[in-house]
C-alpha positions as CSV (number, residue, x, y, z in Angstrom):
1,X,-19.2,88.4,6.5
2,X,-17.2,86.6,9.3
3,X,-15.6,83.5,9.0
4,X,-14.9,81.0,12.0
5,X,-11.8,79.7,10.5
6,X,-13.3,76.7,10.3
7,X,-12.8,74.3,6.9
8,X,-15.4,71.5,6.9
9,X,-14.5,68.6,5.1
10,X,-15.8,64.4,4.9
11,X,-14.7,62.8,8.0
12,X,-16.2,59.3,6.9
13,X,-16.9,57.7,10.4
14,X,-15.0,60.1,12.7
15,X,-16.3,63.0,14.3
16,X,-14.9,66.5,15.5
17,X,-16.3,66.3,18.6
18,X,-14.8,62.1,19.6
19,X,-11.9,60.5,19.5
20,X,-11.3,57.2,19.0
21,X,-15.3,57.4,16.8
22,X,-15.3,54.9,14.4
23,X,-17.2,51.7,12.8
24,X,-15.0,48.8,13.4
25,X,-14.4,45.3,11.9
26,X,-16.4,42.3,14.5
27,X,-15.8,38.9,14.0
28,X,-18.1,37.2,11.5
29,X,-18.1,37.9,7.7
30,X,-18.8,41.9,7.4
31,X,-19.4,42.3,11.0
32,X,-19.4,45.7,12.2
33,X,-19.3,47.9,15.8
34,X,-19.1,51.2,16.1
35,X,-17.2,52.8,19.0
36,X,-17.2,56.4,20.2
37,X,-14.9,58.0,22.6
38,X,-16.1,61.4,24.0
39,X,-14.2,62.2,27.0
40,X,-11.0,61.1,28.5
41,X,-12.6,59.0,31.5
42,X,-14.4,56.8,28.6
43,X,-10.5,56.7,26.9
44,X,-9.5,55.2,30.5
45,X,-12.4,53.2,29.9
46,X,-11.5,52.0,26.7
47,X,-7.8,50.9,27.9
48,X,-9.2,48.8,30.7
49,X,-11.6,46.8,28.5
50,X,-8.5,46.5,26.4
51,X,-6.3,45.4,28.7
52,X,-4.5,48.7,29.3
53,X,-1.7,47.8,26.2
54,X,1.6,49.5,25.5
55,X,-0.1,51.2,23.0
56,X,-3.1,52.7,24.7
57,X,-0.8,54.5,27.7
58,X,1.6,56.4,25.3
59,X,1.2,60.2,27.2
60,X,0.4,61.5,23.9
61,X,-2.8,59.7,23.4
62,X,-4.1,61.0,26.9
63,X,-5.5,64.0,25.6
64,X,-8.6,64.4,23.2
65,X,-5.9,66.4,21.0
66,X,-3.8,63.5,21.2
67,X,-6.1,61.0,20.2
68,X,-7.0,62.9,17.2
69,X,-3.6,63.4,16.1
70,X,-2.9,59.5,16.7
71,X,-6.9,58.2,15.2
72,X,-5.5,56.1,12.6
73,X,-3.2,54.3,14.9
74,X,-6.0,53.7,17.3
75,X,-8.2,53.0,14.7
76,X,-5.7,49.9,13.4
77,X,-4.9,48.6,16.9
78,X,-8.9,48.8,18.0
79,X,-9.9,47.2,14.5
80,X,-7.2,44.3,15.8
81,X,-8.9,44.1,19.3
82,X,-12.7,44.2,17.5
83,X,-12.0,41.8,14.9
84,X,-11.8,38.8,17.6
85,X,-14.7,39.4,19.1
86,X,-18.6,39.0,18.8
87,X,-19.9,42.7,18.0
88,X,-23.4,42.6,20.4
89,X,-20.5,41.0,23.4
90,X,-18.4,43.6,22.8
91,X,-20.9,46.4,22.6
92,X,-22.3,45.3,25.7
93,X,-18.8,44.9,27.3
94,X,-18.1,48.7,26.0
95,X,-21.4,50.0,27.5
96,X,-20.9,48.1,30.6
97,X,-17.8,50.7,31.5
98,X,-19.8,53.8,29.8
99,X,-18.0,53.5,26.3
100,X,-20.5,54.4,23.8
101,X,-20.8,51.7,21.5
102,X,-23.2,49.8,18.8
103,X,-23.3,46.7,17.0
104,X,-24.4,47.6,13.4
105,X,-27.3,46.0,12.2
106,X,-28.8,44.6,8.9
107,X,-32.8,44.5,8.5
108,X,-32.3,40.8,9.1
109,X,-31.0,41.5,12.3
110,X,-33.9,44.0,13.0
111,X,-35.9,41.4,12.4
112,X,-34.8,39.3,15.2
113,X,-34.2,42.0,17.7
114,X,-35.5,41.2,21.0
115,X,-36.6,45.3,21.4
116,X,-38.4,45.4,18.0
117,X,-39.9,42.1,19.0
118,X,-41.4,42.8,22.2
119,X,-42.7,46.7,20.7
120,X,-44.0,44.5,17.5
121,X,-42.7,46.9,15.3
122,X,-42.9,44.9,12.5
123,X,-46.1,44.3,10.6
124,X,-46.7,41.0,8.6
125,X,-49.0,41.1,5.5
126,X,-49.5,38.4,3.1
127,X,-47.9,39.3,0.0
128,X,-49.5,38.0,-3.2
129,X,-45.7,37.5,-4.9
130,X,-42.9,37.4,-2.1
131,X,-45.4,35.8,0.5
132,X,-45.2,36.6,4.4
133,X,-43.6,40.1,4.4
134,X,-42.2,41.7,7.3
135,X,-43.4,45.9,7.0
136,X,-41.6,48.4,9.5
137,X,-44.4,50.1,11.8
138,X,-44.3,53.2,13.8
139,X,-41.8,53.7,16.4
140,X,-44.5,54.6,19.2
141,X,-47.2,52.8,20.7
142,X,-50.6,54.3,21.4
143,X,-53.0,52.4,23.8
144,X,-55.9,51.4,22.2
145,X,-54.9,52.5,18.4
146,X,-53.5,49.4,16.2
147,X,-51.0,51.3,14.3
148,X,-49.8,50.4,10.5
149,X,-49.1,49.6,7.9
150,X,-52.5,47.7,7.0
151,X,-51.5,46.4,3.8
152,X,-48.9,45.2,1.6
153,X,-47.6,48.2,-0.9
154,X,-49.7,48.0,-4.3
155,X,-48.4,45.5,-7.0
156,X,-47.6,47.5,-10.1
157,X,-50.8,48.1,-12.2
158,X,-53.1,46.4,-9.5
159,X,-55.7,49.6,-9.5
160,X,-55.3,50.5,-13.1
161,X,-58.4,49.5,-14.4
162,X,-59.9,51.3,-10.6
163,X,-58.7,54.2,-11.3
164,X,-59.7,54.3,-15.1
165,X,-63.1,53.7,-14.5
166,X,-63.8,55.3,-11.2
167,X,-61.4,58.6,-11.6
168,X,-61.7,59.0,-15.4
169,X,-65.3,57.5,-16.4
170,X,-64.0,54.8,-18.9
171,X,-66.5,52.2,-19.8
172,X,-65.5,48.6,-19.3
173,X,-65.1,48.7,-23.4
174,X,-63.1,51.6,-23.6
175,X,-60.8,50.1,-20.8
176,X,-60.5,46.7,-22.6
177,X,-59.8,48.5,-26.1
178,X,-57.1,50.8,-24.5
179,X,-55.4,47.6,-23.2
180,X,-55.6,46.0,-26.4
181,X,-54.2,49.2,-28.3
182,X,-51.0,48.8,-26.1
183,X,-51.1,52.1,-24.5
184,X,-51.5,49.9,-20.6
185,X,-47.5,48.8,-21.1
């Protein structure tokens, strides 16, 4: 068998392939934007959203190699750049100049986002416990075909007493006397 010399290891946020790649502090409480650098023109990129510091136009960073070797230094001064600033500004700042880049999001945010609003991706159903529930859909449209989910998920033990008489031919009695023996907990 032939090896390629190759070790694979966890490499948390980063990747092999990028460099600065990782998922970076915003401003807020647990804020979070993820940043991926793939070539050197998005590097260039990158130092002129940041103001092209000190830091950014040491020669050794230049290079993908470089930027590898450096990562946790980039990581600490782009985590001090990030930290001040709005994640979805700063995403959109970084995209503007072709830096790939992504402001993390929580269901909440889903919930709110203006894409997943206007594709009405979510589904509301009338939950007999938690009340209006939000349901995720499907990620497609098809014209003329309302898509799912139709219903709120089960409530625990909601078609017991269904499926006992319809699937296993219990009588109403022998239903009522196997919840009275306990064995329905």
């Amino acid at each position: 068998m032939q090896t390629l010399g190759t070790v694979v290891s966890r490499l948390g946020n980063r990747s092999r392939f990028a460099a600065p790649e990782g998922i970076y502090p915003a401003l807020g409480d647990d804020q979070w934007l993820a940043i991926s650098v793939e070539n050197d023109a998005q590097w260039h990129n990158l130092r002129k959203v940041l103001g092209d510091p000190d830091w950014a136009r040491d020669p050794a960073l230049a290079s993908f190699e470089g930027r590898m070797a450096h990562h946790d230094e980039i990581d600490a001064h782009l985590s001090s750049w990030t930290l001040t600033r709005d994640r979805y500004a700063a995403m959109k700042t970084l995209l503007t100049v072709g830096v790939p880049a992504g402001a993390l999001q929580r269901s909440s945010d889903l919930a709110e986002d203006p894409q997943y609003i206007l594709r009405k991706f979510h589904r509301f159903h009338e939950h007999p416990v938690m009340g209006r529930v939000p349901y995720a859909g499907v990620q497609f449209l098809i014209p003329g075909y309302e898509a799912g989910p139709y219903r709120f998920a089960p409530l625990l033990g909601e078609h017991t007493d269904a499926i006992l008489s319809e699937a296993l031919g219990m009588s109403a009695d022998q239903i009522l006397e196997t919840r009275e023996s306990g064995a329905l907990r």
